[in-house]
C-alpha positions, -999 to +999 in steps of 0.1 A: -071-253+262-081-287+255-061-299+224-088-319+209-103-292+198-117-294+157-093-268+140-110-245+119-078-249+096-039-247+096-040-207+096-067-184+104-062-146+092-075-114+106-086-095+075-084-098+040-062-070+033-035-075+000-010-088+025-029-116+044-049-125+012-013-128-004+000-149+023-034-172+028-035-176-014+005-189-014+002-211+017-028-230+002-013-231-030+008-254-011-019-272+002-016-255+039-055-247+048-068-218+051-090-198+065-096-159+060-120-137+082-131-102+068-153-078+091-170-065+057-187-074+025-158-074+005-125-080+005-091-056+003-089-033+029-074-006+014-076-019-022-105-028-024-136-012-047-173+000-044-202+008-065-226+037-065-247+050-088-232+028-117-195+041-105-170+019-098-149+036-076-111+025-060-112+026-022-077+039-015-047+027-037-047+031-075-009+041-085+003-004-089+036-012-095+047-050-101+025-062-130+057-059-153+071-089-171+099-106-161+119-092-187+118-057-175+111-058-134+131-089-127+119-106-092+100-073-083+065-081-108+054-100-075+015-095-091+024-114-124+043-137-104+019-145-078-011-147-104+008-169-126+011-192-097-021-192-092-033-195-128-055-169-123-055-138-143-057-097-138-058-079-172-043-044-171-038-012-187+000+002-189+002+040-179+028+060-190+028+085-163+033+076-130+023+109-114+018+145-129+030+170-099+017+206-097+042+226-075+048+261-061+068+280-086+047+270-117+070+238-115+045+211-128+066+176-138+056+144-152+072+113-139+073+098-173+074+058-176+099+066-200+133+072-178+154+097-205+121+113-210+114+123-172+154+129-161+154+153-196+124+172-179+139+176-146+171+186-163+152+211-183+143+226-151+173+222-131+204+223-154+226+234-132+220+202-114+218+180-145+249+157-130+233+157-095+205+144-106+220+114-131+239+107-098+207+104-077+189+087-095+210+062-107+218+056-071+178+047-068+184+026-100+212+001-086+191-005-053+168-012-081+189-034-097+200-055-066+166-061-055+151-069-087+179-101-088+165-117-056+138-140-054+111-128-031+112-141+010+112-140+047+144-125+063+139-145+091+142-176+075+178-186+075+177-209+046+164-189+025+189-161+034+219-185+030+204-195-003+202-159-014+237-151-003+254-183-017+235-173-051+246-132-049+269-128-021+283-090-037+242-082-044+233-096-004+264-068+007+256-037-013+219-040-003+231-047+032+251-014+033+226+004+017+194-007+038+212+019+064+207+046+042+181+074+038+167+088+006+171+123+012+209+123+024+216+106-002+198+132-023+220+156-006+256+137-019+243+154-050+219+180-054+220+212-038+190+227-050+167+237-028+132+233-046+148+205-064+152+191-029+118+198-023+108+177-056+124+147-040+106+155-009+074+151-027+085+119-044+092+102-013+059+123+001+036+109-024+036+071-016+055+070+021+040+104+032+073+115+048+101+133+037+133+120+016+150+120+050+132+100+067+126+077+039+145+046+033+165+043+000+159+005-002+122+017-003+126+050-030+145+022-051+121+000-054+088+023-066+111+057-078+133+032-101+105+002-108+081+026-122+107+030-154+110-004-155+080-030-148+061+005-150+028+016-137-002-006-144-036-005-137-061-033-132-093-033-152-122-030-130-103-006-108-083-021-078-111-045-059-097-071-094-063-075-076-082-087-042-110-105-060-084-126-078-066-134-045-096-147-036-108-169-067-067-183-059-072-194-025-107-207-033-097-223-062-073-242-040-098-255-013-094-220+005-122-201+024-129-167+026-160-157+054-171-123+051-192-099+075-174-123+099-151-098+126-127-111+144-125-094+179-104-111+198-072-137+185-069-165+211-039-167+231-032-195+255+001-195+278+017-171+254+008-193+218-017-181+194-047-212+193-072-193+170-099-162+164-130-152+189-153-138+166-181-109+168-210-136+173-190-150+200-177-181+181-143-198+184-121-207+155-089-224+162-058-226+140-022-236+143-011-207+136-029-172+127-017-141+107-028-110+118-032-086+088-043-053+113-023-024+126+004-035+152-018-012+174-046-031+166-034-066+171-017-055+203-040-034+222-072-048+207-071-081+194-046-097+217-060-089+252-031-096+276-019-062+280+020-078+282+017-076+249+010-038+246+022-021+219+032+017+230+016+040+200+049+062+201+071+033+195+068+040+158+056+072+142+019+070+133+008+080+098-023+096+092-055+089+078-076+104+046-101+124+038-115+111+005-144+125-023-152+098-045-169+124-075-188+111-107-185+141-132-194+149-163-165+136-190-161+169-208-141+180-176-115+158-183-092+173-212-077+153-240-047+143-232-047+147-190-027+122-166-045+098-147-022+105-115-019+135-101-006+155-070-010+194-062+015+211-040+000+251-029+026+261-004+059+242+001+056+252+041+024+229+046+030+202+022+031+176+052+001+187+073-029+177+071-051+183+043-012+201+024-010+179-004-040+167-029-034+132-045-058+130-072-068+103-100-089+099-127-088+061-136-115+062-164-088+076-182-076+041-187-109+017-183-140+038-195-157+010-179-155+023-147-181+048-155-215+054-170-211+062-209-199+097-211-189+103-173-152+102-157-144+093-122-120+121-100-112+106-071-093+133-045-078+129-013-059+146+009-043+135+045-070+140+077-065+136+111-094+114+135-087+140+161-102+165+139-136+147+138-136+126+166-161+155+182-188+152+154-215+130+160-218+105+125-249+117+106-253+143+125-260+177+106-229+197+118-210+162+106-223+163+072-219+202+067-181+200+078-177+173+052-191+194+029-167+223+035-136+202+036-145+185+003-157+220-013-117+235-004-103+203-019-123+206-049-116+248-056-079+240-051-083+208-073-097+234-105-061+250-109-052+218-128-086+211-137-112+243-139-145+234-141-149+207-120-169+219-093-196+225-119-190+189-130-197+172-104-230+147-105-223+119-079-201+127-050-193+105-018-171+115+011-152+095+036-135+108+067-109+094+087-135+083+112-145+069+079-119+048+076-110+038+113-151+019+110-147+004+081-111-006+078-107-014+117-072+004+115-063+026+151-071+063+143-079+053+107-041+054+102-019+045+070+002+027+095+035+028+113+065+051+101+099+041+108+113+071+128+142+094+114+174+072+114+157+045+120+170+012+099+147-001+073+158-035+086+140-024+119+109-025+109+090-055+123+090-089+104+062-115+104+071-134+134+054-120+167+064-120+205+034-148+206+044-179+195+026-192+160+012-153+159+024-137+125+017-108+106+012-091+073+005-059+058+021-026+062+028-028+100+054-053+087+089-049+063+088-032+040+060-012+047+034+008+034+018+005-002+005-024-022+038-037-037+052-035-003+020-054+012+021-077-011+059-085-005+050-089+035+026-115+023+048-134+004+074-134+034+049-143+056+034-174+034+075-185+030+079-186+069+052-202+079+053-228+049+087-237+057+078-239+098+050-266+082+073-282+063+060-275+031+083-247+016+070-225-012+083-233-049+101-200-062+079-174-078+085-176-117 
């Protein structure tokens, strides 16, 4: 390549998803350029929001932790924190549930905001397990406490890992020892319960859509523990404000975001990342570029030098969604009904597809979202692209089976709250094929799993086989959700601001 090329900027990133948005809004905060490429109209993936019909509807995410002070979720309110940095702000509206679960057995449990008041609850139901579960939870509470002590950063970056052990060397050991453990065996040091067993399942189910076993217990600390603390707190306008202000913060800093601009290929030149080949056939170049896609995606897509392939088995592969975005009529909604909710029919399919029905109803909180007088449900439960990938898109036989799929979801959906199917005025559907076109993710997946013993630690960092190739986003520690996102951008921007000599200032 012929190094006199113009650069485009310092870094270039591939999507605007929470975690690259994070990383491009910190690093220009520093005065590091750059540049962010987004295939669509709008940015945040995932977390992103759309409008139809004078709806405002949340694309994917709507359960946020880390908008607590820093009086109550210590270094873990990494959304105050980053927002404060950037002097932008992102109202929002506490919720003092974090999820209302409707199991088998009649066994139907709020997870309170309120710690006493949810532990007294599961007590309630369990008593003969009242210890076991003090014990267990309070183990979920000291990870808690550990993590919520430690400034946010890379952990490949030495100094700051020195710096963190020199401040907290005790703190740096217990978390060390405890990264190697697993939720759900450590569930078993204490409970013997079976469907309290299950429960746990289903808290670990709800957010990392595996088991407690195969779910790290640095990962249950941080959102079964944080939602007592910082809490659960929900942006007004719905989730697109928590991208939008990432945005204003990397503009507002000489930052550029360029949307309906796909990136299809990065640009790799004897084994260093240069820059971005885009869909119009235009070359960006960079000194470095974040890749905010699926490790499948940036492997076996993006990067084209198939030494760089990324086996889909290596990790496990989570699935995708099948969504109903419903405008109803507000008199469905009783007084005094959760915002959060997830319905468990049958212990036995839980985990497959289409088992488990995550439900919200964010109107609740910010009326706004809404016409005057209307509610927004939105309802999803986990889909597979294999199961569509037959169907031609548009196509009548398409349309009808999205019909049926959303008509089961919607009957189950009226055990909790009857009516609805009568309620409904607006209603838009997304499939996983859905979501593999719009959100460019491989099979429309909620990303790489760690396997079953696998150590948390092994998930992959930022840095890349590719020299001056990084990444963010939940193909990255720690994972999936928008607090963990978030977190990978944040480790990302501290890597790569150090490499350019520029370190980031702590987050206060």
């Amino acid at each position: 390549m012929n190094e006199s090329v113009a650069l485009s900027a310092d870094v270039i990133v591939v999507g605007s998803g929470i975690g690259g948005l994070t990383a491009a809004a910190l690093l220009q905060e520093r005065g590091i350029s750059t540049l962010v490429f987004e295939k669509n109209r709008y940015a945040g993936g995932s977390c992103s929001s759309f409008q139809r019909g004078g709806y405002r509807f949340d694309a994917g995410a709507s359960v946020f932790y880390g908008f607590g002070e820093n009086s109550t979720s210590g270094t873990l309110n990494l959304h105050t924190r980053i927002f404060r940095k950037l002097g932008v702000e992102v109202r929002t509206i506490a919720d003092p549930v974090q999820i209302h679960y409707h199991l088998p057995n009649g066994f139907s449990i709020p997870a309170f905001y309120d710690r006493l008041a949810f532990l007294d609850a599961l007590a309630a139901r369990f008593p003969h397990e009242a210890e076991g579960i003090k014990l267990f939870y309070r183990e979920l509470d000291e990870v808690y406490e550990i993590l919520s002590a430690m400034p946010a950063g890379s952990l490949e970056d030495v100094t700051h890992l020195f710096s963190v052990g020199a401040a907290s060397p005790l703190k740096t050991i217990a978390l060390a020892m405890k990264s190697f453990r697993s939720m759900g065996k450590t569930a078993r040091r204490y409970i013997h319960d079976e469907e309290l067993l299950r429960f746990i399942d289903i808290e670990a189910y709800s957010w990392a859509v595996q088991d407690a076993v195969a779910t790290p217990l640095v990962n249950a600390g941080i959102c079964l523990a944080d939602r007592h603390f910082g809490g659960i707190n929900y942006p007004v306008g719905g989730s697109g404000a928590i991208p939008e202000a990432l945005c204003k913060g990397i503009e507002k800093f000489g930052g550029r975001i360029c949307y309906q601009s796909e990136v299809t290929e990065i640009l790799v030149d004897n084994g260093e990342a240069r820059g971005v080949r885009l869909a119009d056939g235009s070359k960006h170049y960079a000194k470095a570029v974040i890749s905010n896609a699926t490790v499948w995606d940036t492997f076996n897509r993006l990067v084209t030098d198939s030494r760089y392939r990324v086996d889909e088995k290596k990790f496990l592969r989570a699935p995708s969604w099948f969504q109903l975005f419903l405008g109803v009529d507000g008199s469905v909604i009783p007084e005094g009904f959760y915002v959060h909710h997830i319905l468990v029919d049958d212990w036995k399919s839980y985990n497959q597809p289409g088992g488990t029905i995550y439900f919200s109803a964010p109107t609740i909180l910010d009326p706004s979202l809404a016409p005057a007088g209307k509610h927004i449900v939105h309802a999803f439960v986990t889909g597979e692209v294999e199961e569509w990938q037959n169907y031609e898109r548009g196509s009548s036989a398409y349309l009808a089976a999205k019909e049926e799929v959303a008509a089961g979801v919607i009957a189950r959906t009226e055990s909790i709250l009857p009516g609805l199917s009568k309620a409904v005025e607006l209603k838009v559907l997304a499939t996983p094929l859905t979501h593999e076109r719009y959100l460019n993710r491989f099979k429309g997946s909620y990303g790489p799993l760690m396997k079953p013993g696998q150590n948390i630690l092994q998930k992959p960092q930022n840095t890349t086989p590719i020299k001056n190739l990084f990444a963010a986003g939940d193909s990255t520690f720690p994972g999936q959700g928008v607090i963990a996102v978030t977190y990978s951008g944040v480790s990302c921007a501290s890597y790569i601001a150090r490499k350019f000599g520029k370190p980031l200032d702590e987050l206060l």
